[in-house]
The first five atom37 places (N, CA, C, CB, O) and aatype in JSON, in Angstrom:
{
  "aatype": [20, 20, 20, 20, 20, 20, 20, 20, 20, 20, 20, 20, 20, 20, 20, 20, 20, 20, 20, 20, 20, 20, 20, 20, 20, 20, 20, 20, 20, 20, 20, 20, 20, 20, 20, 20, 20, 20, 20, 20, 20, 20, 20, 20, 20, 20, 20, 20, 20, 20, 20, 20, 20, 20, 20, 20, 20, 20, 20, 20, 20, 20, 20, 20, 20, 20, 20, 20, 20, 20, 20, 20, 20, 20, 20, 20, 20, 20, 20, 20, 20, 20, 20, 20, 20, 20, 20, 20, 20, 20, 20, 20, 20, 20, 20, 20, 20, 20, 20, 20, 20, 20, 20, 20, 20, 20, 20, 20, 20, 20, 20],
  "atom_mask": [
    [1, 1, 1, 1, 1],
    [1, 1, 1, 1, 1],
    [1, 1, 1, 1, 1],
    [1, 1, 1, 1, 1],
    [1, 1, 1, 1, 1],
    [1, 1, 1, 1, 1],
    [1, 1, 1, 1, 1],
    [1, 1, 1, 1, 1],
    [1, 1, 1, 1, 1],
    [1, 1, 1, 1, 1],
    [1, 1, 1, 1, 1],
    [1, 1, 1, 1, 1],
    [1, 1, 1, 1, 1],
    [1, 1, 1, 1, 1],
    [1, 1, 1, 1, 1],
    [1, 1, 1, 1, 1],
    [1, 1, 1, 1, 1],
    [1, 1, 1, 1, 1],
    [1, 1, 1, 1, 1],
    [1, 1, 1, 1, 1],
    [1, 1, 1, 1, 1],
    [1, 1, 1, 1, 1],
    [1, 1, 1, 1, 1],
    [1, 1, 1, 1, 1],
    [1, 1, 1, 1, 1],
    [1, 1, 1, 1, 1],
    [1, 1, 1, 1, 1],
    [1, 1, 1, 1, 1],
    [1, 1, 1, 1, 1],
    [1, 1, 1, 1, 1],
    [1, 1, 1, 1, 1],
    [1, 1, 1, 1, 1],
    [1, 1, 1, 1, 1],
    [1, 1, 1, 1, 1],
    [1, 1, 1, 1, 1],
    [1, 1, 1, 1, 1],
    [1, 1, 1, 1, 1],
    [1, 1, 1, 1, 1],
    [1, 1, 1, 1, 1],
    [1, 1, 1, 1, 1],
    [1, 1, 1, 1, 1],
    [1, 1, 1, 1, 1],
    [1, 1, 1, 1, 1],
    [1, 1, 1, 1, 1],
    [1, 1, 1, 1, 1],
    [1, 1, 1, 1, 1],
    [1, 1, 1, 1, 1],
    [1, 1, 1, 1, 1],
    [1, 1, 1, 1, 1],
    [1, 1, 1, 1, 1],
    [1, 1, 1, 1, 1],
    [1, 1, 1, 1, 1],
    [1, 1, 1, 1, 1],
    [1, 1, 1, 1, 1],
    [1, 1, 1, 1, 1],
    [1, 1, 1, 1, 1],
    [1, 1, 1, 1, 1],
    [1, 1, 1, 1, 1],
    [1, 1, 1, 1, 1],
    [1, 1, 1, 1, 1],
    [1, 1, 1, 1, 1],
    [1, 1, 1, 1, 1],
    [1, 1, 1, 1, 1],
    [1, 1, 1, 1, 1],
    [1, 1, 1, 1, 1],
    [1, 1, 1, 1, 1],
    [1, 1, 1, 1, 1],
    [1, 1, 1, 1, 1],
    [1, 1, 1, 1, 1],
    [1, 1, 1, 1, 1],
    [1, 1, 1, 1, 1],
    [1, 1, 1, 1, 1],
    [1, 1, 1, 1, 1],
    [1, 1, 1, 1, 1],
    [1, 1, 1, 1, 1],
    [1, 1, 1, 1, 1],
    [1, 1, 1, 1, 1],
    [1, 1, 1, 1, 1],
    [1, 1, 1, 1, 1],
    [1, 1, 1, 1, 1],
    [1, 1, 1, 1, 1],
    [1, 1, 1, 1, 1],
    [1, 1, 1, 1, 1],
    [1, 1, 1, 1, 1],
    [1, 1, 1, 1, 1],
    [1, 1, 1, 1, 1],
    [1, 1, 1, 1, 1],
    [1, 1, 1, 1, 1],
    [1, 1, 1, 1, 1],
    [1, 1, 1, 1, 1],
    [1, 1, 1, 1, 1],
    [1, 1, 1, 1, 1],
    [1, 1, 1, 1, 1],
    [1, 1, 1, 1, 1],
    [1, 1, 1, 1, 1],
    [1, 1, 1, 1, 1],
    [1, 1, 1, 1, 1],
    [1, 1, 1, 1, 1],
    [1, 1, 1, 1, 1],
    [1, 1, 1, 1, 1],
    [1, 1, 1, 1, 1],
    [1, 1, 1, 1, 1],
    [1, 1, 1, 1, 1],
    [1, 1, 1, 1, 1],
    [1, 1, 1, 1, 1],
    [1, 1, 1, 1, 1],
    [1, 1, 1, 1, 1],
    [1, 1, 1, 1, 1],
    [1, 1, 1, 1, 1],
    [1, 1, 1, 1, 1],
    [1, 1, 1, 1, 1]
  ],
  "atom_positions": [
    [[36.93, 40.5, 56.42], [37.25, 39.1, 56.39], [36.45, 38.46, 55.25], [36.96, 38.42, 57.75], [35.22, 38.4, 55.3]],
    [[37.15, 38.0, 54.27], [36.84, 37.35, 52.95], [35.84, 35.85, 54.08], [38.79, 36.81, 51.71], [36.07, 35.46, 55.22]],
    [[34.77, 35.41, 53.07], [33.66, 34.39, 53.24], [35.22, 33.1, 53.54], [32.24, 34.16, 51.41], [35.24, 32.47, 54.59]],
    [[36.02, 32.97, 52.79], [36.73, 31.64, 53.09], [37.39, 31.21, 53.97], [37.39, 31.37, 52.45], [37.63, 30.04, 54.26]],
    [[37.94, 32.76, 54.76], [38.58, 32.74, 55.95], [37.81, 32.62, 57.08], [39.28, 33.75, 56.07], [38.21, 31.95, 58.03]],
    [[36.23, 33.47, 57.11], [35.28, 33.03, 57.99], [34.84, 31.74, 58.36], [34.42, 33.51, 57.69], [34.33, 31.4, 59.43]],
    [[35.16, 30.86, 57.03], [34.61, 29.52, 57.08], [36.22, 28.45, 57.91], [34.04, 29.02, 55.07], [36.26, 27.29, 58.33]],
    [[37.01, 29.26, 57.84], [38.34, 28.64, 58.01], [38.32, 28.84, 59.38], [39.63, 29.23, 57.21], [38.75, 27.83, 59.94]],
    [[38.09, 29.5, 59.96], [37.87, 30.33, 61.25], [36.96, 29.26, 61.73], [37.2, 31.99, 61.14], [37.46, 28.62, 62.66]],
    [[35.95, 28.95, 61.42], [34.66, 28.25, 61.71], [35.16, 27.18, 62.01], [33.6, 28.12, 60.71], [35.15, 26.93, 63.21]],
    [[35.69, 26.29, 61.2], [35.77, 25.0, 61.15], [37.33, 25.24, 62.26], [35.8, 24.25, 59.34], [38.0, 24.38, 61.69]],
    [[37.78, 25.48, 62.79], [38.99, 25.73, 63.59], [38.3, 25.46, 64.79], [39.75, 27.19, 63.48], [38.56, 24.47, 65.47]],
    [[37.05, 26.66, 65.24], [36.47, 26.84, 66.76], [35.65, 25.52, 66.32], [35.45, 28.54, 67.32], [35.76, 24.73, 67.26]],
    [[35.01, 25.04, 65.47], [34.65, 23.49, 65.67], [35.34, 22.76, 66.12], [34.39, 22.83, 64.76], [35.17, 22.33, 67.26]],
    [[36.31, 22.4, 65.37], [37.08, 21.34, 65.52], [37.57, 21.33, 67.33], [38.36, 21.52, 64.32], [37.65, 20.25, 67.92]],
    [[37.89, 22.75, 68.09], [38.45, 22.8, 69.33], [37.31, 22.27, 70.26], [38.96, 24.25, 69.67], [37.53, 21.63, 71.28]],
    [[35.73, 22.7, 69.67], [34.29, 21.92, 70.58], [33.75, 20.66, 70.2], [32.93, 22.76, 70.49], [32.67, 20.27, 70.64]],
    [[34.7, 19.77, 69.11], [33.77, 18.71, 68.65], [34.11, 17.51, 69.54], [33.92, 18.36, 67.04], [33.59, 16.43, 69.26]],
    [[35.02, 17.62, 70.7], [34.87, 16.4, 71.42], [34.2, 17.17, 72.77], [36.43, 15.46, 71.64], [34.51, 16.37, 73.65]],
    [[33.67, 17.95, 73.25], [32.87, 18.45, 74.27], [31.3, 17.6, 73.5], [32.98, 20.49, 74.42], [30.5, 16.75, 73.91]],
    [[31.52, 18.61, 71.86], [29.77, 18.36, 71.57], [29.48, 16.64, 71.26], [29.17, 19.42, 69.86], [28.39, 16.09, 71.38]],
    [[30.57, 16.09, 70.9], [30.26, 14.46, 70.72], [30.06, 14.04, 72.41], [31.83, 13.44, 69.81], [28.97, 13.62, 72.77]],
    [[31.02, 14.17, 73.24], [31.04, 13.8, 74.72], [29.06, 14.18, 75.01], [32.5, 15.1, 75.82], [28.42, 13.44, 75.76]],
    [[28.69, 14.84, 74.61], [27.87, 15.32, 75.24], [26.13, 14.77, 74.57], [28.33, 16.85, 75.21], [25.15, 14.5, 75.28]],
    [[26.2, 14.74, 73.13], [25.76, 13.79, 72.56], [25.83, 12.33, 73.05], [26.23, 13.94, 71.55], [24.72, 11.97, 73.44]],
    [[26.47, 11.69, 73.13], [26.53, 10.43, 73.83], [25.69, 10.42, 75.1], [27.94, 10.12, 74.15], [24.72, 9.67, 75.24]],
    [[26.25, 11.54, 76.32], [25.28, 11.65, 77.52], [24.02, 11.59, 76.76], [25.42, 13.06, 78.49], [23.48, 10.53, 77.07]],
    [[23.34, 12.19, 75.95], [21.94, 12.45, 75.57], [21.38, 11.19, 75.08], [21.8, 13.56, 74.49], [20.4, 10.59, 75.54]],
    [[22.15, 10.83, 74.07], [21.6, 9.55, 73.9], [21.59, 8.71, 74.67], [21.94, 9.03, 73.12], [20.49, 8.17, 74.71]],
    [[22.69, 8.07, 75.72], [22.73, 7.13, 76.42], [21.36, 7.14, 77.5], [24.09, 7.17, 76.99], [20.65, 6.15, 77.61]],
    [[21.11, 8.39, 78.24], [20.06, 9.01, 78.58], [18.67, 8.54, 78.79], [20.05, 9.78, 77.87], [17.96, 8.23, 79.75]],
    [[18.54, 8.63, 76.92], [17.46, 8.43, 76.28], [17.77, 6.46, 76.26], [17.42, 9.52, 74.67], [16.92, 5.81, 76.87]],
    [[18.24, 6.13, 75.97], [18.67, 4.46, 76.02], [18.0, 4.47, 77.1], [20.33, 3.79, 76.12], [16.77, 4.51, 77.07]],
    [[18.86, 4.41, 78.49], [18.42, 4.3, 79.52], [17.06, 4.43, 80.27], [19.03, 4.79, 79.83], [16.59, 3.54, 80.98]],
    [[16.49, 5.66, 80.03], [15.11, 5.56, 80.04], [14.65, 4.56, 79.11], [14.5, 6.79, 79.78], [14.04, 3.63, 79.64]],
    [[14.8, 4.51, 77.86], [13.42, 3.45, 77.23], [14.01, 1.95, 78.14], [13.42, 3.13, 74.83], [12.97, 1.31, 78.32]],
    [[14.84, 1.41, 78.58], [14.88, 0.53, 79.12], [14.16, 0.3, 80.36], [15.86, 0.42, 79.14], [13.76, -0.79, 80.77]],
    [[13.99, 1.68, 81.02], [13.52, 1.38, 82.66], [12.37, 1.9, 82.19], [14.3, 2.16, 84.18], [11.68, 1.89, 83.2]],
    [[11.65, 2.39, 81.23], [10.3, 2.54, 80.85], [9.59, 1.3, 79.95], [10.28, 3.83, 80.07], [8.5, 0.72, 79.99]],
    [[10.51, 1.25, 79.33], [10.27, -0.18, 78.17], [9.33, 0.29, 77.27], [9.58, -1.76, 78.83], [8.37, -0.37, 76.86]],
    [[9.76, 2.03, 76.81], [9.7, 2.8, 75.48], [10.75, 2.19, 74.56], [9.99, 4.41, 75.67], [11.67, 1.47, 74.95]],
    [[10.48, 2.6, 73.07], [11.25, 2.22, 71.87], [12.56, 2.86, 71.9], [10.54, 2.59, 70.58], [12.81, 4.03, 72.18]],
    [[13.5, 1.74, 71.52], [14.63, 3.04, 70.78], [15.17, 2.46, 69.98], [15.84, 3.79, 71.57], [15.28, 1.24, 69.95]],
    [[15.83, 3.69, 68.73], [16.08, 4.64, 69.12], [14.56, 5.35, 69.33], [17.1, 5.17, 68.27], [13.42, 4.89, 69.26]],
    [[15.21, 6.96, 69.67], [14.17, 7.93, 70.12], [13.96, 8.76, 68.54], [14.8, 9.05, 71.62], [14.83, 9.13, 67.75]],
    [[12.79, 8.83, 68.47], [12.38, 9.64, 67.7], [12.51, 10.87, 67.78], [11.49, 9.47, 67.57], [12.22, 11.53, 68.78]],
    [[13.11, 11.43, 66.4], [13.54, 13.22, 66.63], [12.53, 14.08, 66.8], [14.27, 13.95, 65.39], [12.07, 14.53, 65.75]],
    [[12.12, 14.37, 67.61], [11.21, 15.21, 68.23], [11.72, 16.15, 69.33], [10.23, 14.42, 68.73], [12.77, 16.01, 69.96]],
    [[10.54, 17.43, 69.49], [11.35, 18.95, 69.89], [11.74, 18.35, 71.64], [9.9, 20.87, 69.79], [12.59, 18.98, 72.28]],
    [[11.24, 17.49, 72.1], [11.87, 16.93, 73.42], [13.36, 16.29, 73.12], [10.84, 15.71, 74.1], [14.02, 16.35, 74.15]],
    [[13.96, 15.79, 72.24], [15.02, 15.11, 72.2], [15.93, 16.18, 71.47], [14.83, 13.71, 71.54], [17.1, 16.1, 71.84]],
    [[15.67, 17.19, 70.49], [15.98, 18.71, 70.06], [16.58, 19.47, 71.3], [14.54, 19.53, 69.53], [17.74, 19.79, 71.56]],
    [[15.07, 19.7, 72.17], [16.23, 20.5, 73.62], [16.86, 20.05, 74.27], [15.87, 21.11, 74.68], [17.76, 20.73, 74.77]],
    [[16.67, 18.32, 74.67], [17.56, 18.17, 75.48], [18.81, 18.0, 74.88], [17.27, 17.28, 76.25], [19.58, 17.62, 75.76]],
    [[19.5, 18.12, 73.61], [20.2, 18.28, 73.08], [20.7, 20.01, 72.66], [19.83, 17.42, 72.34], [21.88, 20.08, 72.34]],
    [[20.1, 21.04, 72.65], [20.04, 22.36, 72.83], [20.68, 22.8, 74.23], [18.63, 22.77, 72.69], [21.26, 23.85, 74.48]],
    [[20.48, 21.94, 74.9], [20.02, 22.47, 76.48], [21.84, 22.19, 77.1], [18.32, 21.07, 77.53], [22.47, 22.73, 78.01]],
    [[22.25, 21.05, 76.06], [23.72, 20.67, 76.49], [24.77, 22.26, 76.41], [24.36, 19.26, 75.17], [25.65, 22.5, 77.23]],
    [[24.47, 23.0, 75.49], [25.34, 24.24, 75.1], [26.12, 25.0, 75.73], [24.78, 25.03, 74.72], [27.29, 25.32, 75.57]],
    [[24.95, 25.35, 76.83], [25.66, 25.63, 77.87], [27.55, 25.61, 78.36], [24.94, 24.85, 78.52], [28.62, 26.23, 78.38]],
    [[26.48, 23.73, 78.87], [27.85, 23.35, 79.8], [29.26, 23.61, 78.32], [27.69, 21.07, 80.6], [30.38, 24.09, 78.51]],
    [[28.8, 23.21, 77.22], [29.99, 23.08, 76.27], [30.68, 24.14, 75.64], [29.65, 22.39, 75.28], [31.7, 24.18, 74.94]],
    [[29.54, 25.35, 76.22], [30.53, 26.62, 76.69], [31.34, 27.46, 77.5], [30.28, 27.13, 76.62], [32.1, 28.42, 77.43]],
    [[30.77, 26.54, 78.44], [31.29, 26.79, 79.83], [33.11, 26.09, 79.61], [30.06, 25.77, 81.22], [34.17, 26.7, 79.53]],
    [[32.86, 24.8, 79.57], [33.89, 24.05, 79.08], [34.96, 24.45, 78.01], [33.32, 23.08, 78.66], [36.16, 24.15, 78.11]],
    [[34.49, 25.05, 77.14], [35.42, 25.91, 76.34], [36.24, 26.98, 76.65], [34.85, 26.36, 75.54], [37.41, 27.24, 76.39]],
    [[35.09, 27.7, 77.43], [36.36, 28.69, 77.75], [37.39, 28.15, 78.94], [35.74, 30.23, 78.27], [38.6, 28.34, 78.91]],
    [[36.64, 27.43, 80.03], [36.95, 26.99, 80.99], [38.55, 26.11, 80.38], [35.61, 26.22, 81.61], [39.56, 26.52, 80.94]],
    [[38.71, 25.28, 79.59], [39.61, 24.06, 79.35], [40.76, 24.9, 77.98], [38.4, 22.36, 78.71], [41.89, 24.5, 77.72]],
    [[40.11, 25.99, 77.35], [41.04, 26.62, 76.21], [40.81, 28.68, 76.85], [40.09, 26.07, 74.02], [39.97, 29.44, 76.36]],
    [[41.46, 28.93, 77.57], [40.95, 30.31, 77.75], [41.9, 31.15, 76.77], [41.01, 30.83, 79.4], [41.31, 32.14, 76.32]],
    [[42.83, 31.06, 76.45], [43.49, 31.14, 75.11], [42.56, 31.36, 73.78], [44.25, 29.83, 74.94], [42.82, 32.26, 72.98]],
    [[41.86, 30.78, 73.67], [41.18, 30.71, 72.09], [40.46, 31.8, 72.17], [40.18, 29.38, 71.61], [39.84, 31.95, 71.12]],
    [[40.21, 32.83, 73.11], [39.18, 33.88, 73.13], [39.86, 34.8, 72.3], [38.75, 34.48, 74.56], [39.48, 35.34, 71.26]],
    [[41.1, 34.92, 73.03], [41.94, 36.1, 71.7], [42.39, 35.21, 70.53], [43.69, 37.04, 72.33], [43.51, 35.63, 70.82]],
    [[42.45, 34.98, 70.25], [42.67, 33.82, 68.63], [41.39, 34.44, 67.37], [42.05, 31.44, 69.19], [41.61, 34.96, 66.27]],
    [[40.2, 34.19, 67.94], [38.74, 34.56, 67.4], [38.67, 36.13, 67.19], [37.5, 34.08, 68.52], [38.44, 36.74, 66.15]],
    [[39.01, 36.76, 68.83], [38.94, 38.29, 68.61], [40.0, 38.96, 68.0], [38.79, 38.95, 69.78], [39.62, 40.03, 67.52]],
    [[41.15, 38.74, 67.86], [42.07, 39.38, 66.77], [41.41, 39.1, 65.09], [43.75, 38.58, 66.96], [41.63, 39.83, 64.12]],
    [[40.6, 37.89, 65.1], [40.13, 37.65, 63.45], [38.86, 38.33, 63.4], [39.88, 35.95, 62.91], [38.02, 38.0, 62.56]],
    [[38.58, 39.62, 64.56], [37.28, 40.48, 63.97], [36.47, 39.36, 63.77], [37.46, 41.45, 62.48], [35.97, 39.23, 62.66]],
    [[36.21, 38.33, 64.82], [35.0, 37.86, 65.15], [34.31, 38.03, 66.52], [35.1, 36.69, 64.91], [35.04, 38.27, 67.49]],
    [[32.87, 37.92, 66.73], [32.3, 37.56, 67.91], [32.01, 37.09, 68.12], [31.84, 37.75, 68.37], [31.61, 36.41, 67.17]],
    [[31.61, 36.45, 69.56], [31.04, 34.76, 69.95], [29.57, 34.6, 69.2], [30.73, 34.48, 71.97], [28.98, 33.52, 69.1]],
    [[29.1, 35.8, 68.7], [27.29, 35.31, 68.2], [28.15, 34.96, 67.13], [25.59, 36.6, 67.87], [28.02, 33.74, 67.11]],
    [[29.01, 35.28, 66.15], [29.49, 35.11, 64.96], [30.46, 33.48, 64.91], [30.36, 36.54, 64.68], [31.24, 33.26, 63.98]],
    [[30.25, 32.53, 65.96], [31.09, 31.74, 66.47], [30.11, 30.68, 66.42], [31.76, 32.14, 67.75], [29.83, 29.83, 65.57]],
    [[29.51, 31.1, 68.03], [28.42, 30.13, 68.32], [27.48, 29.59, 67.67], [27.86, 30.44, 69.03], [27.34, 28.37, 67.64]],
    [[26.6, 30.5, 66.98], [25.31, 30.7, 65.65], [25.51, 29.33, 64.81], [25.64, 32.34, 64.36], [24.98, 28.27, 65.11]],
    [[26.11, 29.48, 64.03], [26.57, 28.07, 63.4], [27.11, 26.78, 63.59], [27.16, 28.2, 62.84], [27.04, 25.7, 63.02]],
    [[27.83, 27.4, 64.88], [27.92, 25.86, 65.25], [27.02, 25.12, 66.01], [28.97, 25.63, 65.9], [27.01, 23.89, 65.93]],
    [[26.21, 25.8, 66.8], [24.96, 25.59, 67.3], [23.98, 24.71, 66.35], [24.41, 26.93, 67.57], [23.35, 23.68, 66.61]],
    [[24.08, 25.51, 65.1], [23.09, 25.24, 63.9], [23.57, 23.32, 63.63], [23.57, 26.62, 62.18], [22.92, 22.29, 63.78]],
    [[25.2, 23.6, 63.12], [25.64, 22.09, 62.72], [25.29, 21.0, 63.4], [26.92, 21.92, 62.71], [24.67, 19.99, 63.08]],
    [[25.97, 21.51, 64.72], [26.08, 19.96, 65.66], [24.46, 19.35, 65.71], [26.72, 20.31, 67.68], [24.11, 18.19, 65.46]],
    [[23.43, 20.74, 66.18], [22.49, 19.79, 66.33], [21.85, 19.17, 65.05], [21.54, 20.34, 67.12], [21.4, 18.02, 65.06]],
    [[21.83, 20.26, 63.59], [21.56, 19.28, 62.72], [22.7, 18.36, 62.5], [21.13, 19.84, 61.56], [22.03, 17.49, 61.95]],
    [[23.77, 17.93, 62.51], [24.38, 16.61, 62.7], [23.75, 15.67, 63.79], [25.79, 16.81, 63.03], [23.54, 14.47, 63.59]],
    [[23.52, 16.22, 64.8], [22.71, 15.18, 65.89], [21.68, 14.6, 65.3], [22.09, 15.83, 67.17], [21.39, 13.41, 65.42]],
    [[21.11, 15.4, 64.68], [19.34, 14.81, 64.16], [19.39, 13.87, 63.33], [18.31, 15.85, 63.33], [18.66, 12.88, 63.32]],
    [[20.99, 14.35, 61.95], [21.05, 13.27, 61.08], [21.51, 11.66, 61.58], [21.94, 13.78, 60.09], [21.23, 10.59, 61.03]],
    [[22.27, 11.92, 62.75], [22.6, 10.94, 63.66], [21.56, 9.66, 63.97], [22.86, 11.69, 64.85], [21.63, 8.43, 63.88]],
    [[20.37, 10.82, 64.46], [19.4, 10.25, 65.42], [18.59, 9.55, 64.06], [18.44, 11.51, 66.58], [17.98, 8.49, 64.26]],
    [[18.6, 10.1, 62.84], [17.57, 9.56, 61.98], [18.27, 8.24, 61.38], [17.07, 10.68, 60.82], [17.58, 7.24, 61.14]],
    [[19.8, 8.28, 61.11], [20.27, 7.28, 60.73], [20.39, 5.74, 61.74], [21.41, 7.85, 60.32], [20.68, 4.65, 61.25]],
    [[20.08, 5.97, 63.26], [19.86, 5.06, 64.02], [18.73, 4.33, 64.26], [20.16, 5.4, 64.84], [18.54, 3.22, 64.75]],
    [[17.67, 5.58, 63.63], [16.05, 4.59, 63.32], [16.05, 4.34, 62.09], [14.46, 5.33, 63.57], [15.18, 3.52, 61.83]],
    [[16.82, 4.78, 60.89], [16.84, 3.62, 59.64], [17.42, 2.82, 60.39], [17.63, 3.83, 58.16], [16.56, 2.24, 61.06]],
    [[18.72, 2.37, 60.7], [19.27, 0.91, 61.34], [18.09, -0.14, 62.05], [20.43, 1.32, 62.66], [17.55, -1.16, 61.62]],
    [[17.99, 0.36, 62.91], [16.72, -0.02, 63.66], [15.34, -0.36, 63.32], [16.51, 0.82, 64.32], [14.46, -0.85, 64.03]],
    [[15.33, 0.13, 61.66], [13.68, 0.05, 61.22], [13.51, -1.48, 61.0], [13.21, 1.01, 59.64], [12.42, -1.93, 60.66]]
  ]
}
């Protein structure tokens, strides 16, 4: 599998998890809202390895959910001579660095 089709591949199994991983983002942040209100901590939350896992920690369920809501897409991936580490790995990598750039662009707003 040529690098362009891998990336074509990629952005496909994204696109099928990016309303699980946004849905789920929102829980995290709202979360975090919610506490600094009933604590009457700052927000936004500062990107730090506590706001990292609990954003890590979502994966799970948003794999669970994947196969659970598309059980179809398993053979789609495995006929293209991929595997779920060859799946997951990067998208893992994106969303949460997209989360972080998220989280940093809400404390520029906020500064």
């Amino acid at each position: 599998m040529t690098l362009f089709n891998y990336l074509r591949a990629l952005a496909l199994f994204y696109r099928l998890l990016l309303p699980q991983t946004a849905l789920l983002s929102a829980v995290v942040l709202g979360a975090t809202w919610l506490g600094a209100g009933l604590l009457n901590t700052p927000w936004p939350p500062r990107l730090g390895p506590g706001l990292v896992l609990m954003k890590l920690a979502t994966f799970p369920v948003v794999a669970y959910l994947g196969q659970r809501l598309r059980p179809e897409q398993h053979w789609l991936f495995r006929n293209l001579h991929l595997s779920p580490g060859q799946l997951w790995a990067p998208v893992l990598v994106l969303d949460t660095v997209g989360f972080g750039a998220f989280v940093g662009l809400l404390n520029q707003l906020w500064a």
